[in-house]
Backbone as numpy.savetxt, mean C-alpha at the origin, in Angstrom:
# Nx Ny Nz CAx CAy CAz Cx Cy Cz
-17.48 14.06 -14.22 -17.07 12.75 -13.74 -17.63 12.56 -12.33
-18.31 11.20 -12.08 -18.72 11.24 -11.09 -17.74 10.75 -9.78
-17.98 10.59 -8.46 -17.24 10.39 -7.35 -17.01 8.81 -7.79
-17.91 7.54 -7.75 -17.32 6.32 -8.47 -16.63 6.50 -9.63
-16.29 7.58 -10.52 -15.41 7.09 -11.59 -14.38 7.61 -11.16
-13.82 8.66 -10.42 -12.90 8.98 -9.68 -12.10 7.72 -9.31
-12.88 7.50 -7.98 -12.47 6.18 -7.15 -11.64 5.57 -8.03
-12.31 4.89 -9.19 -12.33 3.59 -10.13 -11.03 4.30 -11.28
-10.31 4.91 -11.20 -9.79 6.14 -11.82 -8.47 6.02 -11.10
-8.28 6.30 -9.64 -7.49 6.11 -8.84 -7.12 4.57 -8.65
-8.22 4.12 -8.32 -7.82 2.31 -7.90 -6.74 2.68 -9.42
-7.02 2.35 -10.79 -6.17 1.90 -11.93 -4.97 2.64 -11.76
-5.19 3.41 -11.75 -3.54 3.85 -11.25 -2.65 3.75 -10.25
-3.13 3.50 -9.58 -2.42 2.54 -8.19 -1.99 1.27 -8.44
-2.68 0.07 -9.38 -2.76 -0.98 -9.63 -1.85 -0.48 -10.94
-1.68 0.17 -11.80 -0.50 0.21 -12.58 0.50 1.16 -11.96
0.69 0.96 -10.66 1.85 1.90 -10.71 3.07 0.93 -10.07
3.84 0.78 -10.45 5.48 0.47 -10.31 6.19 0.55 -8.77
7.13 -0.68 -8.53 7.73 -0.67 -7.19 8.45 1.14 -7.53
8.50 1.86 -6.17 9.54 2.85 -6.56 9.10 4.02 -5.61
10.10 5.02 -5.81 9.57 6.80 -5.00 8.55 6.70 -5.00
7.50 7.20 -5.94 6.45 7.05 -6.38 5.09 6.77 -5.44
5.00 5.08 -5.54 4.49 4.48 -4.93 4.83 4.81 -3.42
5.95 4.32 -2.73 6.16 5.00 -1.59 5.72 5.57 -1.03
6.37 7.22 -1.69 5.74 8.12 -1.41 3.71 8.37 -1.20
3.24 7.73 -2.01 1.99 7.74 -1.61 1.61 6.84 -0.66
1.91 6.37 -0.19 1.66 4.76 0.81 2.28 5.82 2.23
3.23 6.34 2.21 3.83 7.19 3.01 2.44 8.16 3.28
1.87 9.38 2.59 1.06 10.40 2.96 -0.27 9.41 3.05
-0.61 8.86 2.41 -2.04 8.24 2.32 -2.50 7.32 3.54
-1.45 6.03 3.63 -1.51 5.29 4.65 -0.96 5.36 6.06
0.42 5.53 6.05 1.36 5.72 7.17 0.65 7.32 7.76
0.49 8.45 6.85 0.26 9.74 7.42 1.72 10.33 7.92
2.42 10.50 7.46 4.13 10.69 7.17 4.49 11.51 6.05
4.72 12.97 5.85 4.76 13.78 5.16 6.39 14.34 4.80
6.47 14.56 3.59 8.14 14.53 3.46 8.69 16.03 4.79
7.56 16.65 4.70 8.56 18.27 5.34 8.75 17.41 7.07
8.55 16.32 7.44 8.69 15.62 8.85 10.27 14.97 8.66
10.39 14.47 7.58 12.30 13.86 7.08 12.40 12.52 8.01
13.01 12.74 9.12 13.14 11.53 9.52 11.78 10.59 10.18
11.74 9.16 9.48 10.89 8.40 10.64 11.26 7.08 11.06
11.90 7.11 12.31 12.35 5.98 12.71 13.61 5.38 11.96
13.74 4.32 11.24 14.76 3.87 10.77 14.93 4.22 8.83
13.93 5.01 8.59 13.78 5.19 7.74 13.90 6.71 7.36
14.02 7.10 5.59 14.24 8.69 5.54 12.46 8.54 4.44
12.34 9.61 4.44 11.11 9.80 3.88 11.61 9.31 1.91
10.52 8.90 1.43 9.49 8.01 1.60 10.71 6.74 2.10
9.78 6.22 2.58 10.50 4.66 3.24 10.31 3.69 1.98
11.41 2.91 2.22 11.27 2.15 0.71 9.99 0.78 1.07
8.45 1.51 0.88 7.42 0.35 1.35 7.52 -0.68 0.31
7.83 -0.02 -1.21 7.69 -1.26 -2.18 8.27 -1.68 -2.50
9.63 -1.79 -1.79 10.58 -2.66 -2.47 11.62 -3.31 -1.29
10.86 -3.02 -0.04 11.34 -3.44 0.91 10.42 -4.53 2.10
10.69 -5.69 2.78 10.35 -6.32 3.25 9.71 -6.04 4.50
10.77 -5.46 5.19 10.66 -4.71 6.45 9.97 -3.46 6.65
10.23 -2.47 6.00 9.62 -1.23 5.18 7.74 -1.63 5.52
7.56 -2.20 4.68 6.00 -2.67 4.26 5.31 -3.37 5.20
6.07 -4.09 6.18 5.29 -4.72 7.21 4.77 -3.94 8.58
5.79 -2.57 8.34 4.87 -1.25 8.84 3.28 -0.93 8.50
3.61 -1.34 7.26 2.01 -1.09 6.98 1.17 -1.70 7.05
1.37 -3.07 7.11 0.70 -4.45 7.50 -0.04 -3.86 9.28
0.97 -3.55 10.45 1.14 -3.06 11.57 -0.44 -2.09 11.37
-0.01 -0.78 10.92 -1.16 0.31 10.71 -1.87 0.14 10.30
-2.40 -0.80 8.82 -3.73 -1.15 8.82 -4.40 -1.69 9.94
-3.95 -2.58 10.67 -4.19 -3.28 11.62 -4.59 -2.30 12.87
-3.80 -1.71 13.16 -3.72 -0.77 14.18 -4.82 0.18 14.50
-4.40 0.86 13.22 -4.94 2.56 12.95 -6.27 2.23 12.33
-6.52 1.34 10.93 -7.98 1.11 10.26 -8.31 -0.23 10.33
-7.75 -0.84 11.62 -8.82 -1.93 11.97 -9.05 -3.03 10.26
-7.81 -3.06 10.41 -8.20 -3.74 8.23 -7.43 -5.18 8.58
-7.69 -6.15 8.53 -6.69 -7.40 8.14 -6.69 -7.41 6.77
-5.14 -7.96 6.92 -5.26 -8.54 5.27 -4.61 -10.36 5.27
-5.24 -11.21 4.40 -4.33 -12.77 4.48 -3.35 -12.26 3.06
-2.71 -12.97 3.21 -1.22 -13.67 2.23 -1.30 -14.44 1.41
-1.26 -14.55 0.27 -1.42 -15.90 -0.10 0.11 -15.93 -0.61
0.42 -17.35 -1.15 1.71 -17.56 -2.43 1.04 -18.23 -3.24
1.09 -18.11 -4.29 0.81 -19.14 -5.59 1.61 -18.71 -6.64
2.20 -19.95 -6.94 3.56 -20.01 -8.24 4.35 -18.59 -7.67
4.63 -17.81 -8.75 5.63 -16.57 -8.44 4.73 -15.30 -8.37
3.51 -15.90 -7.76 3.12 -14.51 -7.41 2.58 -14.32 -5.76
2.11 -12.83 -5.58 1.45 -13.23 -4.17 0.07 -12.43 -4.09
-0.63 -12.56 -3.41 -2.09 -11.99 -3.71 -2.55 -11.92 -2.54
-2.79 -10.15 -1.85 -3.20 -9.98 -0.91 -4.74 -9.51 -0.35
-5.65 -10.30 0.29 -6.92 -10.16 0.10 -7.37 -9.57 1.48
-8.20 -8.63 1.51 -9.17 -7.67 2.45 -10.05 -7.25 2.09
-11.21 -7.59 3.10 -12.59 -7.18 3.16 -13.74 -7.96 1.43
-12.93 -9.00 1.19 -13.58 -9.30 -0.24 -13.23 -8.54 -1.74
-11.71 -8.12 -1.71 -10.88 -7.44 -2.84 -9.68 -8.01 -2.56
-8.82 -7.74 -3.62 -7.47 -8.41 -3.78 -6.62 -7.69 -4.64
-5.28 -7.80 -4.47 -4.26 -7.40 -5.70 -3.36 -8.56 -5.63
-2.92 -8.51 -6.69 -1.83 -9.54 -6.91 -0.43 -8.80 -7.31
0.39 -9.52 -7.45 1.77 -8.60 -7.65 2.73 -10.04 -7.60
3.85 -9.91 -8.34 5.30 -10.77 -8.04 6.00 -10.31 -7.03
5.79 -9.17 -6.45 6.11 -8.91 -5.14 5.84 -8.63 -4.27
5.70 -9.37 -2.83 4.78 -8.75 -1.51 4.95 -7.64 -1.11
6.11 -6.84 -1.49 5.63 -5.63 -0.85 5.13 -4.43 -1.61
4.94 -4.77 -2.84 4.03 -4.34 -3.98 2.81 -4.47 -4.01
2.56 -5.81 -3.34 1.34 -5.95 -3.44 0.65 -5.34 -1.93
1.34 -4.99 -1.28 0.87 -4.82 0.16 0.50 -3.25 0.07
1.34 -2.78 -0.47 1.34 -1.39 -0.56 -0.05 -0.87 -1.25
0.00 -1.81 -2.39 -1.45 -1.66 -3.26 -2.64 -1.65 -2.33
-2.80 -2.99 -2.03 -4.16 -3.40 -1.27 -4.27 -2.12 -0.22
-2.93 -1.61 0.41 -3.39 -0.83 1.41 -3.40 0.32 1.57
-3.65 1.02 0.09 -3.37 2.11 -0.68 -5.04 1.70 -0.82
-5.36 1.05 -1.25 -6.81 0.72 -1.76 -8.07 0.82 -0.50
-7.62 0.11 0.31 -8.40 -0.24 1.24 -8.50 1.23 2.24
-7.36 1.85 2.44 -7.63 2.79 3.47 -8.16 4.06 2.23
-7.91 3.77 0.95 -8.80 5.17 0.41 -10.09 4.84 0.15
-10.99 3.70 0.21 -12.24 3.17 0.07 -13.10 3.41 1.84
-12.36 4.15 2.53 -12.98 4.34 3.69 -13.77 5.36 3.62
């Protein structure tokens, strides 16, 4: 298997994976750089609830920004929301599902 089918391998499973621990937890080691044997961070216990929380996730909005120099825009349309960077997108019924995605995506495409 080559290094693009990897990638392309990972993206799908990220993009099917579910608000939850899970997700979190990877958005936690991958993006944030926040490892469970650390326990506490800030107002949060490890993994921080990024996908199913409002507040949670706009941490990560913060660190892309910050740490990998990444914007992302917002959109709303009908009941969904669709977050776009660098010319890619995810969509999701929930923003902080979808935030988590895109920025699960974007900082492992570096």
């Amino acid at each position: 298997m080559t290094a693009t089918d990897q990638l392309e391998n990972e993206r799908q499973r990220i993009l099917e994976m579910k608000p939850g621990r899970e997700l979190d937890a990877l958005v936690e080691t991958v993006v944030m750089k926040r490892f469970a044997s650390t326990g506490e961070h800030g107002d949060w216990t490890y993994p921080a609830p990024r996908s199913r929380n409002v507040a949670a996730v706009w941490e990560v909005v913060e660190k892309l920004r910050d740490d990998y120099n990444t914007q992302i825009d917002i959109f709303v349309e009908d009941s969904s929301y669709i977050v776009f960077w660098e010319n890619k997108w995810v969509e999701s019924e929930s923003i902080a599902e979808a935030i988590c995605k895109a920025a699960l995506l974007a900082v492992m495409a570096r």
